[in-house]
Every structure is written in C-alpha cells, then in structure tokens.
C-alpha positions as CSV (number, residue, x, y, z in Angstrom):
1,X,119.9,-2.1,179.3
2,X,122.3,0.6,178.7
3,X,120.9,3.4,180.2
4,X,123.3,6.0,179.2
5,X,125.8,6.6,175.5
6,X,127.8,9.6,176.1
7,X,129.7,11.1,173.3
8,X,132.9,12.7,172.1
9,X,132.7,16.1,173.8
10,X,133.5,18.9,171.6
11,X,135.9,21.3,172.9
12,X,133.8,24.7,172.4
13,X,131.2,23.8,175.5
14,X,127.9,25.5,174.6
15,X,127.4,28.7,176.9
16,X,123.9,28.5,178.0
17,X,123.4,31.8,179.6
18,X,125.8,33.9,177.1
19,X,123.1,32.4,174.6
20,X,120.2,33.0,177.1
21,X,121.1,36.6,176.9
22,X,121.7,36.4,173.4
23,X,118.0,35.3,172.8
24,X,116.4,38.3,174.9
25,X,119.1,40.7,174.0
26,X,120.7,40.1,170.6
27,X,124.2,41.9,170.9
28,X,124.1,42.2,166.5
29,X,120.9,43.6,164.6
30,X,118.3,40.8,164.0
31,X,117.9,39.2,161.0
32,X,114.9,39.4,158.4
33,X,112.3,37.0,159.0
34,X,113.2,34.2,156.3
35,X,110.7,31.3,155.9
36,X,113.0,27.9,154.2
37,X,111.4,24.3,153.6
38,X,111.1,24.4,157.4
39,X,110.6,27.7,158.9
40,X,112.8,30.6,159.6
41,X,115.8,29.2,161.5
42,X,119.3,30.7,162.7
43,X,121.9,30.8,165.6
44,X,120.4,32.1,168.8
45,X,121.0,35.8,168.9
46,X,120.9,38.0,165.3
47,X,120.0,34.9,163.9
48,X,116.6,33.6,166.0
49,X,115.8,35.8,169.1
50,X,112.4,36.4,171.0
51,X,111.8,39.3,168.9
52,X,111.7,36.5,165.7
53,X,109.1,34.8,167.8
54,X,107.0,37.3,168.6
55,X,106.8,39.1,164.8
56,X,106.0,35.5,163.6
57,X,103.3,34.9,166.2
58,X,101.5,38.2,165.5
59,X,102.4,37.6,161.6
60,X,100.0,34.1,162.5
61,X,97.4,36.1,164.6
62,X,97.0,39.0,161.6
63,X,96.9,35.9,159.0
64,X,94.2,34.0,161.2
65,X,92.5,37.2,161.5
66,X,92.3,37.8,158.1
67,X,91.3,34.1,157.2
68,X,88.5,33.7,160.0
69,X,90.3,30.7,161.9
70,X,89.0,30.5,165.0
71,X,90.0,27.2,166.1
72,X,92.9,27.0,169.0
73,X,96.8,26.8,167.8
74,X,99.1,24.3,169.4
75,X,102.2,25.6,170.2
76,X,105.3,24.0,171.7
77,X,109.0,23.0,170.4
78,X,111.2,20.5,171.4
79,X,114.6,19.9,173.7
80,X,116.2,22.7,172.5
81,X,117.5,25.4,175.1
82,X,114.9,28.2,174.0
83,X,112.2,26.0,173.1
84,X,110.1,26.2,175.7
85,X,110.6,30.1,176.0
86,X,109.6,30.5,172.2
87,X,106.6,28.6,173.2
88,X,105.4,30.9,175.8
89,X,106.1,34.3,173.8
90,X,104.3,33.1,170.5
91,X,101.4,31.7,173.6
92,X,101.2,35.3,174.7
93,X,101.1,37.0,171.6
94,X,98.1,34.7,170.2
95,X,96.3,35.2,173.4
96,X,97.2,38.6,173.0
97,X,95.4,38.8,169.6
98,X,92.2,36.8,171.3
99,X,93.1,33.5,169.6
100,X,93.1,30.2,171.9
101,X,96.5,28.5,172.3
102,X,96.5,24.8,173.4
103,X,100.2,24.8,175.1
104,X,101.6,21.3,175.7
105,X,103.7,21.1,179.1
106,X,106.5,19.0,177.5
107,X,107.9,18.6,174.7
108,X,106.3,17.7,171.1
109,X,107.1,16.0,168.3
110,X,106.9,17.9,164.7
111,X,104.8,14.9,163.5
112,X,102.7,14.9,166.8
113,X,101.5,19.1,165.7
114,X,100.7,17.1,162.6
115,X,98.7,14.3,163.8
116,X,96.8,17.0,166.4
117,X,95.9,19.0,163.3
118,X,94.7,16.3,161.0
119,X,92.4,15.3,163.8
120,X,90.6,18.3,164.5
121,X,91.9,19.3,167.9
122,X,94.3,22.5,166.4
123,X,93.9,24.2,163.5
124,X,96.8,24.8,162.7
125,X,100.8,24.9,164.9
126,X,103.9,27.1,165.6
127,X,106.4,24.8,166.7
128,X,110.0,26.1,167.9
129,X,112.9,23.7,165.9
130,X,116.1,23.8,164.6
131,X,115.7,20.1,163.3
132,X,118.8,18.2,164.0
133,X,121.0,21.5,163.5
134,X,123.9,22.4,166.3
135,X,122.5,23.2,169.9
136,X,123.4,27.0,169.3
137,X,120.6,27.3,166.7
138,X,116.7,27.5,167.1
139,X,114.0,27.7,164.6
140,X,110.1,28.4,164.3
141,X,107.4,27.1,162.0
142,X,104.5,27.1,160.8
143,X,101.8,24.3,159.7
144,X,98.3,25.1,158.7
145,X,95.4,23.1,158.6
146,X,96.7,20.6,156.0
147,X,99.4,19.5,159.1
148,X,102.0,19.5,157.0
149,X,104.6,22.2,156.4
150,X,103.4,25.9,155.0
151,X,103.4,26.7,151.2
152,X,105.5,28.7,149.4
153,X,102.9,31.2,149.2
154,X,102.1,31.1,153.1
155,X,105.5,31.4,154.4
156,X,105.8,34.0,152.0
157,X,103.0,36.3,153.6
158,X,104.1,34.8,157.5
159,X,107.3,36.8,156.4
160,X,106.1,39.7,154.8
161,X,104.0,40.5,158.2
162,X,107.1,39.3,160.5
163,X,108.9,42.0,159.5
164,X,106.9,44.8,159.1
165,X,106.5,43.4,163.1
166,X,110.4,43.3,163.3
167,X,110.7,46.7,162.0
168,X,107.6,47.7,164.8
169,X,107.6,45.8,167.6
170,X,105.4,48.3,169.5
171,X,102.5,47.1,167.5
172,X,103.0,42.9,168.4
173,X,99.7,42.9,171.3
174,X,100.9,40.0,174.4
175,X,99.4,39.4,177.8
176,X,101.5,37.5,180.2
177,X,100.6,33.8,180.7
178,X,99.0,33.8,183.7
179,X,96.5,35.7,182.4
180,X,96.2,34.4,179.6
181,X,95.3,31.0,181.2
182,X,92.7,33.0,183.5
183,X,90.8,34.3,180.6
184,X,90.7,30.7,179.5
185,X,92.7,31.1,175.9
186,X,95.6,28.8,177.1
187,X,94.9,25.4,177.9
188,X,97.0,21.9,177.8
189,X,96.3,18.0,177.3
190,X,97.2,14.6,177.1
191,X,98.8,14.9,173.3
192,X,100.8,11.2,174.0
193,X,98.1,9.1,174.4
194,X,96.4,9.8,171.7
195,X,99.2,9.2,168.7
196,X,100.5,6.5,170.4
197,X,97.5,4.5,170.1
198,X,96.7,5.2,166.2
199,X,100.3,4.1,165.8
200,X,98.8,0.3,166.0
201,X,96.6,1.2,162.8
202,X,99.7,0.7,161.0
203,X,102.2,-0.9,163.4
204,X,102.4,-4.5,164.3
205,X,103.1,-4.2,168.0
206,X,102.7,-7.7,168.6
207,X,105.0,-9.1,166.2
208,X,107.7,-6.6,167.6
209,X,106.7,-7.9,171.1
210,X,107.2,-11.9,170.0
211,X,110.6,-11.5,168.1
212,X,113.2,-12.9,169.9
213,X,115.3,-9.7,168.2
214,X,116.5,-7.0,170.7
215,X,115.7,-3.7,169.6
216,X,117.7,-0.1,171.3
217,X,116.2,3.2,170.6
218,X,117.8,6.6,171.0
219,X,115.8,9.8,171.5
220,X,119.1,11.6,170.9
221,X,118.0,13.7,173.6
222,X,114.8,15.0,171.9
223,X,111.2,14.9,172.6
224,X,110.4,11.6,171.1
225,X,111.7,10.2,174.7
226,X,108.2,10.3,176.4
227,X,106.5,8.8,173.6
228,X,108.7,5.8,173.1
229,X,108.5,5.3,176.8
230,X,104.5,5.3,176.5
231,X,105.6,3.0,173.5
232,X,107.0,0.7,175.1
233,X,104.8,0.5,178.2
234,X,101.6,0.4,175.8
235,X,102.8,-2.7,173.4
236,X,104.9,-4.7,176.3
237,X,108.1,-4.4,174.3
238,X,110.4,-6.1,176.7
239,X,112.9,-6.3,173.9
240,X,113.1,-3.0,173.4
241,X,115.4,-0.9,175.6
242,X,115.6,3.0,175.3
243,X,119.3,3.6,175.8
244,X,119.3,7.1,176.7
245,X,117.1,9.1,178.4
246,X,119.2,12.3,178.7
247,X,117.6,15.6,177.9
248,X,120.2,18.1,177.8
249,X,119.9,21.7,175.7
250,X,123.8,21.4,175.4
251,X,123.5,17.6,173.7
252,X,127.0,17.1,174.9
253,X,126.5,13.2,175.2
254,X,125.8,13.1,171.2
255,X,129.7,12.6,169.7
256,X,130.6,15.2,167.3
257,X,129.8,15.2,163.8
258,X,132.6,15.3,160.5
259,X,132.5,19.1,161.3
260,X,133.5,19.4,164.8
261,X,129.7,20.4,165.9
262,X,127.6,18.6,167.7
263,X,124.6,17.4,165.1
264,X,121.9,15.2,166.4
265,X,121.5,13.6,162.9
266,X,120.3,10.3,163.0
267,X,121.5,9.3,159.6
268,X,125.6,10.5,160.2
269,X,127.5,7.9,161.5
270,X,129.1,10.4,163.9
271,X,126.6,10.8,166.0
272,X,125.1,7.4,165.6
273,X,128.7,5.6,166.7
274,X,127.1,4.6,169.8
275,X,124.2,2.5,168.4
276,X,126.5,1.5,165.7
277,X,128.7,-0.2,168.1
278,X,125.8,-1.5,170.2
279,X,124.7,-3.9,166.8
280,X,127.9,-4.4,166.0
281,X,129.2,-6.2,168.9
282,X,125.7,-8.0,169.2
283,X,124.4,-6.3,171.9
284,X,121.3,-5.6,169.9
285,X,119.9,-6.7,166.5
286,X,118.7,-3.2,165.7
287,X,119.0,0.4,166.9
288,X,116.7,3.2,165.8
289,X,116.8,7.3,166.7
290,X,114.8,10.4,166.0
291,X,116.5,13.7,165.5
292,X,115.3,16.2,168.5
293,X,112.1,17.3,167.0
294,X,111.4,13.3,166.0
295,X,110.7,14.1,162.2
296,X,113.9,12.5,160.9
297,X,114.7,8.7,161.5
298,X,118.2,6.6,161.5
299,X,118.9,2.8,162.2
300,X,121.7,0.6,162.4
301,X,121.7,-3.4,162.2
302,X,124.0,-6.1,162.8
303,X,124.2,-6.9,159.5
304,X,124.0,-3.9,157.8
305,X,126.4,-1.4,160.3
306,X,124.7,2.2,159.4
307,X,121.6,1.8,157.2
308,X,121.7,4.3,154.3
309,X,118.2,6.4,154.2
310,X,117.7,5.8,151.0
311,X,118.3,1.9,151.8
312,X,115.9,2.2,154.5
313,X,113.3,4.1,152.5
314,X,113.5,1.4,149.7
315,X,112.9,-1.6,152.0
316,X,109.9,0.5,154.1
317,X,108.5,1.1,150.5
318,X,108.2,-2.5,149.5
319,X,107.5,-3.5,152.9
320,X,104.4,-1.1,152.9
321,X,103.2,-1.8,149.4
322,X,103.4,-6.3,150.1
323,X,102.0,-6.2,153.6
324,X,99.1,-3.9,152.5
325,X,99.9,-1.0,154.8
326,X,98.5,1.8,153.3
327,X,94.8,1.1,151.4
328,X,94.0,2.5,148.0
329,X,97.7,4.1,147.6
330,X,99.0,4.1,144.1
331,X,101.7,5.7,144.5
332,X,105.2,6.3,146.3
333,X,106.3,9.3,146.5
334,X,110.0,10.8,146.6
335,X,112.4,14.0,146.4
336,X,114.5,15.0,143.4
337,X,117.9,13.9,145.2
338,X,116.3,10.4,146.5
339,X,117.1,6.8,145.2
340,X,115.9,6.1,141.8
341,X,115.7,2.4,143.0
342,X,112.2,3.8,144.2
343,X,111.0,3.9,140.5
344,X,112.0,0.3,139.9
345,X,110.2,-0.9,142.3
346,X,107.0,1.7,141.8
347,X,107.1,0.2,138.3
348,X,107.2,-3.8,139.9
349,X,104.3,-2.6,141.5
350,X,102.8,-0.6,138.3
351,X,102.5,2.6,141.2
352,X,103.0,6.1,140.0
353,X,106.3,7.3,141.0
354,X,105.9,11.2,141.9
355,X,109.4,12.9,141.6
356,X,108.9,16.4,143.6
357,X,111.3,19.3,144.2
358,X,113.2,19.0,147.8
359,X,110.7,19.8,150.7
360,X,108.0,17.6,152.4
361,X,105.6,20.3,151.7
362,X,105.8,19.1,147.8
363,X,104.0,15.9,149.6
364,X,101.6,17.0,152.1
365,X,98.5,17.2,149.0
366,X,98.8,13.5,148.0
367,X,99.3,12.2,151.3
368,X,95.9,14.2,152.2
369,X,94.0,12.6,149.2
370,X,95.4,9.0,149.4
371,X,97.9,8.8,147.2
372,X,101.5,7.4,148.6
373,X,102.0,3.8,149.7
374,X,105.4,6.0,151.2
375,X,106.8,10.1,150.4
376,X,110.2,10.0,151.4
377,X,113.5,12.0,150.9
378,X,116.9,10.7,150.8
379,X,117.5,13.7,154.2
380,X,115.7,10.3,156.4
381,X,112.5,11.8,156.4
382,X,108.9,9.7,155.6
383,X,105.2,9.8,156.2
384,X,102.2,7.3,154.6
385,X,98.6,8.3,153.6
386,X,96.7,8.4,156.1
387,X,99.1,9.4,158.5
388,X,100.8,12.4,159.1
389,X,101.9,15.1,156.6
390,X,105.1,16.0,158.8
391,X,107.8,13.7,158.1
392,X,106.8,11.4,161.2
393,X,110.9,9.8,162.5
394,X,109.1,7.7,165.5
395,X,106.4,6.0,162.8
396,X,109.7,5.4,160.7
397,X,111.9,3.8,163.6
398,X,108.5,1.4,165.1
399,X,108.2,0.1,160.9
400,X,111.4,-0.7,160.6
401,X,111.6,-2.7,164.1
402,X,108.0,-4.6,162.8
403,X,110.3,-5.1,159.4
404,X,112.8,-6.6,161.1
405,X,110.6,-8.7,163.4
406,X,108.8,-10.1,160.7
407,X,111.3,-10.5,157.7
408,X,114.6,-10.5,158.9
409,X,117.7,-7.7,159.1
410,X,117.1,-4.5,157.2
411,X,120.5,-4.8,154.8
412,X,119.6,-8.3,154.0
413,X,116.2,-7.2,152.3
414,X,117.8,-4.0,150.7
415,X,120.3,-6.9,149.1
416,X,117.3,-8.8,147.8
417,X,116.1,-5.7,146.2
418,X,119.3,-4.9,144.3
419,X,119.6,-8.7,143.5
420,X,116.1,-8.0,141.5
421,X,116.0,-4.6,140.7
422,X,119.9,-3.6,140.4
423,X,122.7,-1.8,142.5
424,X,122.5,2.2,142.9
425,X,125.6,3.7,143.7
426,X,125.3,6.8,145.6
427,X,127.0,9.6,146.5
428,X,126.1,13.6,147.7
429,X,129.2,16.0,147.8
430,X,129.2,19.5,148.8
431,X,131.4,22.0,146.8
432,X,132.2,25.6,148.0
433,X,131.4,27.8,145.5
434,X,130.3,31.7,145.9
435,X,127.1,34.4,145.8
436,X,127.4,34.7,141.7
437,X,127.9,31.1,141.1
438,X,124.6,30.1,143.1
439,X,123.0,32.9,141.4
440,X,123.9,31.8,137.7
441,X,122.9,28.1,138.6
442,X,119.8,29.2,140.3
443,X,119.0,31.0,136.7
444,X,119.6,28.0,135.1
445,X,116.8,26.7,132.5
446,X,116.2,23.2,131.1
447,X,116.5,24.6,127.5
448,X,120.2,25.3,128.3
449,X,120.8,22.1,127.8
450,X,119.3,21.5,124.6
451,X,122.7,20.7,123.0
452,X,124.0,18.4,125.9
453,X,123.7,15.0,124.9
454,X,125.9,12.8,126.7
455,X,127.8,13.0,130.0
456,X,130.1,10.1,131.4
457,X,129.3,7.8,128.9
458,X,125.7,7.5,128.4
459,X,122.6,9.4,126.5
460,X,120.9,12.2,128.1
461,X,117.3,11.5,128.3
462,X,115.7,14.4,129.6
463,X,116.8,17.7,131.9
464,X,114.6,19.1,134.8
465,X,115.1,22.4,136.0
466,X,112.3,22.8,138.8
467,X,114.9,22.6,141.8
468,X,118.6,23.1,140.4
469,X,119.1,21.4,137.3
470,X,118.9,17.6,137.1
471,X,119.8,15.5,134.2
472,X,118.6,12.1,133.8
473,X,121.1,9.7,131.4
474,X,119.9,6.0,131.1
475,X,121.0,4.1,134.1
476,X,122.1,7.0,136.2
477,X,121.5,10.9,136.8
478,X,122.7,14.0,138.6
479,X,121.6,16.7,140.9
480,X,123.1,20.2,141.2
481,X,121.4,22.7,144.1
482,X,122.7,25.7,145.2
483,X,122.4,25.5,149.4
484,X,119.6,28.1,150.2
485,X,122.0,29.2,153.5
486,X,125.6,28.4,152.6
487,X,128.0,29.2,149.6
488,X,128.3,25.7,148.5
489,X,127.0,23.8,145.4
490,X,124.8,20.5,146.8
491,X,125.6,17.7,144.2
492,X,124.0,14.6,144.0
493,X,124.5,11.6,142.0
494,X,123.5,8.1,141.7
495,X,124.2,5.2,139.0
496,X,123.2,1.4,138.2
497,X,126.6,1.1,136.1
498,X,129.0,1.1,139.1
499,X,131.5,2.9,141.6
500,X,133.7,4.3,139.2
501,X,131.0,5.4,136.9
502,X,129.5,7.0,139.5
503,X,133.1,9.1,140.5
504,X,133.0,9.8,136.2
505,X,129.6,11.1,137.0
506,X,130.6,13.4,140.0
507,X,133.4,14.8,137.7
508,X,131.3,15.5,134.5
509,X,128.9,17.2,136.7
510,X,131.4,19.7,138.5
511,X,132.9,20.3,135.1
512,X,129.3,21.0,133.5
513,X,128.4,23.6,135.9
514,X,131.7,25.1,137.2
C-alpha cells in the first residue's frame, strides 16, 4: 500500500493565518452575496468571510421562518481551512433564530447532506465548499428538501436576504455553541454508517471483493476519506488500498494544475499524475478520487491512462441501463456541453435523452420522480434515481471499480462503444474575451441564427439558446458560454467526423461569435 502521493509544491505556500485573519477581518469590503450553480463562492477575505456566512444563515432562518420548516438543518463543509468555522457560525445563527441544527463532528460529503435529506433526518443543508477550487477559496450552499442543489428562484431570495444582512449585520440573531447545545438545538450523529450501507443497493461489493484486480483510491485530501475507510472495512475490500490519507487545508501534496494552483480536480491530469503513474506502471489496475467535497469523481486504468468524464459517464450509462441498476428509469440524463455519444446509446436503448442547461439542479426533479438510468455532466459529476440528487463522486468511483470487476478495464468498454456507436472527438477551449462581449453573447437568441445554415461543412439542424447558444449540425455540434466569474468565452465542441473536423469546428465557432 502506498500510504502517501505528495505532489509538485507550488511556490506561493498558502498562508494559513494571513487568510485566518482574512476570514474574520476582511482587509477589502465584502462582496455581494452571489448564489451560482453551486452557492455563493470566493477567495477567503472580500471574497467569502464569516460575515458571508452569517447573512446566509439568517437569509436560511428568515426563509424557514417564512416557509414553516421546522425540521433540523444539517450543517457542515468539508477539508477546507474555514470549513469547520463556517459550520459553527451558520450553527449559531440558526440556533440563534430557534431552528435545530444537526452539526456533524467531521467532515461531510456534498452527496451525504443529500442522502440525509432525502431520508428524512434534515430538511434541508448549508454546507461550506469551494468544490475542487484552489485552497484560498471557500464557498457556502444551500439544498432544500429536494437534496439537491437550490433553484434559480431560491438562491435568488437566499441572496436578496444575505445582503440586506450584509448591509446590517446588527440584525443576524447568534448564541454561542455551547449554549446552543444546552438548549438542545444542536445535536450530531453517526451520518457514515448509514450511506455507506444503502451504497450495496446499487453496488456489488462482492464482486469488487473477488476480483483479483487491485483498486487505489485517493480522497485528494477531502472528506470522502472516512467513508471509504468505513468502505473498505464494511465490504472486505482487501484489494482496495486508500493511498492517501492526508488531510491538509493547504493541499500541498496535490501537484499543481496547468495554471500553477493547486486544484484538487479529479478529472485534470495534473493533479491525478500520481494515480496515473500508479496504473501505469502496474501497480494497480484502477485508481479512483473524489474532489474535497466528494461530489466530483476521476479514474485512471492501465489501459486507458486518464479516463475522460465523458468516457467514463458513457460506459457507467450502459453499464447501469444492461445490469438493471436503476428500476423503471427511462431515461439518461445529461448537460448541454456533455457527450452526445449518450444519445446513441439512449436511442439503443429507446430511453429519453434529457439535454438540460449546465447545473445539476436542472436534474434534481427527474431523479426525484424516477426518471434517469444516469444525469451526468461532462465537469465528472453523476447521480442515479433513487439515489442522491447531489452529484454523488464516491457512488461514481465504487461503480466504476464493480465495472471493472465484472467486465474488464474501463477504456476497453468505452472502445466497444465507439466500435458500435461511433467515435466523438472532443474538445473544450477557453478564450479570453471581455465584459461587453459576454454581455452581447449572453443576449444572444436562437432566431439570430435563422440565416446560418452550415458551419464546417455540414447542415445546421437546429440552434438552442437556453444556456449560451448551441448549434447542432448532423454529426457534430458546438457550445459557446460566457463564464459566469471570468472574462473568458467557454467553448465546447464535439464531432463523429474526426480530429481535424473537430479543429474546423473550433475555428468556425470563434469566428461565428467573435
């Protein structure tokens, strides 16, 4: 077992108590309270400081208030170095409103708020998360009694109450923890246990347990490390080793991505270098990881180096749907920038193929009522009906080891499906751009397009302008977003033709849009 992978250490060393001090006493104006796809997130200072977390936690009492929820909010956050203290001042400021606060005493999982809340112990979560961003930043969000991320329309009233909070922070009510917990409003549990055991409703364990495959995991330092430990101990997976158990708020053992930061993304091939080289000089058969808040997932095989998500996604998909995973699904589910090799094999299947605007929240309805053998986005994220409506990274990594047990490396069945359904070529490219560029595309409708018929080659066949504008051609299609938080254009594009079609696509779209 290796016990430890430490990475390329980047030069700027994180500077914990200049960004202690920073949280409590911001030396720049906070901020506006701005709810994305995943809460309102920023570096740790103007960006997120505890007055963020306190104006969103009385924004959540006042909205509770006004709804009649009574039942307790779990609150907690992951590894990251104000986590814990974001916890405890949203715990006060609930308990300070009256409203009970189950507060975990480690760190959660994003999918584990969701599993609690589908099962009736919270009604609803505010967990403290900057995803897999750079150890500087921090986040908080919201999930309501559907588990799943906030609509448009709730985030939009969390915010409008945040800051009228951030603007008068004399009226957020708190009472200190300790009393809190004596007036009985605070109160923990056993939150492992429990999702590690309804894991086996859709996991083979035994399989995993009889291959004669060795399988590594990687927590990349986040709070999925307690629950594949219970994992492994639970199921008796001798063959698989967790290969780091470091928790560190710096994550200076994760190598440094294209950038220069340090970015716990499982799906970059910076970061993932160590489990890369673990398959690749046999060490292992497979290697899986979880971002820090778990709700992103990322493999690599020794076949396949670096599995693509959209590989991944593809072979889980057809997995799911053959081995009878998911009952009464009809349906899979993906985002506007994910794999259209999804819809060839929807239509093998005759499924629905739902195409939905960028944000797992887009999926958290039909995964309630039953409808998606797998909702996925091409950003590694994934859930099934009937599990949770959080994108769920651990679930993600356990399927893909029972996949491999069972049928054989990952990037040997993403082959077979090309061999019957055809070769995507792939690519995403970020262009800088400015404010009034990203404003005119942003403006953009379908029916200014009414006069494009071809690009690169082939027939425009229809033009969709819910998120960006997307324009489907025959065998192929493009995605232009403006990035909600920097000044660059997102492209995406993806072809069955081939790899210079797909650099003819790229072009034509930059040129369309400049």
């Amino acid at each position: 077992m290796v016990s430890e992978l430490a990475g390329t250490l980047t030069t700027q060393k994180m500077d914990t108590e200049k960004l202690k001090n920073e949280f409590f006493h911001p030396s720049a104006a906070p901020v506006p309270v701005k709810f994305g796809t995943s809460g309102h997130r920023g570096t740790l200072g103007a960006g997120f400081c505890a007055l963020h977390a306190r104006a969103i936690a009385q924004a959540v009492a006042r909205l509770h208030k006004e709804q009649n929820l009574t039942g307790p909010v779990l609150v907690g956050g992951d590894t990251r170095l104000m986590s814990a203290e974001t916890a405890r001042l949203c715990t006060e400021v609930l308990a300070g409103n009256g409203l009970p606060v189950i507060l975990p005493d480690m760190p959660l999982p994003t999918p584990v708020f969701s599993f609690e809340i589908l099962n009736g112990r919270a009604c609803a979560s505010l967990n403290g998360t900057a995803s897999h961003n750079p150890p500087q930043d921090m986040g908080l969000k919201y999930n309501p009694s559907t588990g799943g991320p906030a609509d448009a329309a709730l985030t939009a009233q969390i915010g409008k109450y945040a800051n009228e909070y951030m603007a008068h922070p004399d009226q957020i009510k708190s009472v200190p923890l300790d009393e809190a917990r004596k007036q009985g409003l605070v109160r923990t549990g056993d939150l492992v246990t429990p999702y590690v055991t309804a894991l086996a409703k859709f996991i083979d364990f035994k399989a995993i347990a009889a291959s004669p495959k060795k399988f590594a995991v990687h927590p990349l330092g986040g709070s999925s490390l307690a629950f594949y430990q219970a994992i492994k101990e639970k199921y008796g997976l001798k063959n698989m080793d967790i290969v780091s158990t470091v928790q560190d708020p710096t994550f200076y053992f994760i190598p440094i991505d294209h950038d220069g930061k340090i970015r716990m993304d499982p799906s970059s091939k910076y970061p993932m270098s160590p489990l890369i080289k673990l398959v690749q000089d046999g060490t292992y058969d497979f290697a899986g990881a979880s971002d820090p808040d778990a709700d992103r997932f990322g493999c690599a095989t020794k076949q396949g180096g670096l599995i693509s998500p959209n590989h991944a996604l593809c072979v889980m998909a057809d997995y799911l749907y053959r081995h009878h995973k998911v009952r009464d699904a009809y349906a899979i589910g993906r985002t506007l920038g994910t794999t259209a090799l999804l819809d060839r094999i929807a239509a093998a299947y005759k499924l629905r193929l739902d195409e939905v605007n960028v944000g797992f929240k887009y999926f958290v309805e039909g995964i309630i009522k039953r409808k998606y053998v797998l909702a996925g986005e091409e950003s590694a994220g994934m859930s099934v009906s009937g599990w949770t409506t959080e994108k769920d990274g651990i679930f993600a990594v356990c399927l893909l080891m029972e996949i491999m047990a069972v049928e054989g490396d990952i990037a040997a069945l993403y082959d077979r499906l090309t061999k019957l359904y055809g070769t995507p070529y792939y690519t995403r490219v970020d262009v800088p751009t400015d404010e009034e560029t990203k404003k005119r595309i942003k403006s953009l409708k379908a029916e200014n397009f009414e006069n494009l018929h071809q690009v690169a080659g082939e027939k425009v066949t229809r033009v969709r302008d819910t998120d960006g504008i997307k324009v489907y051609l025959q065998s192929s299609w493009f995605l232009v977003r403006p990035s909600g938080t920097e000044n660059i254009l997102k492209i995406y594009a993806e072809t069955f033709i081939g790899p210079k079609h797909l650099e003819t696509l790229i072009e034509q779209a930059q040129r369309l849009l400049a």
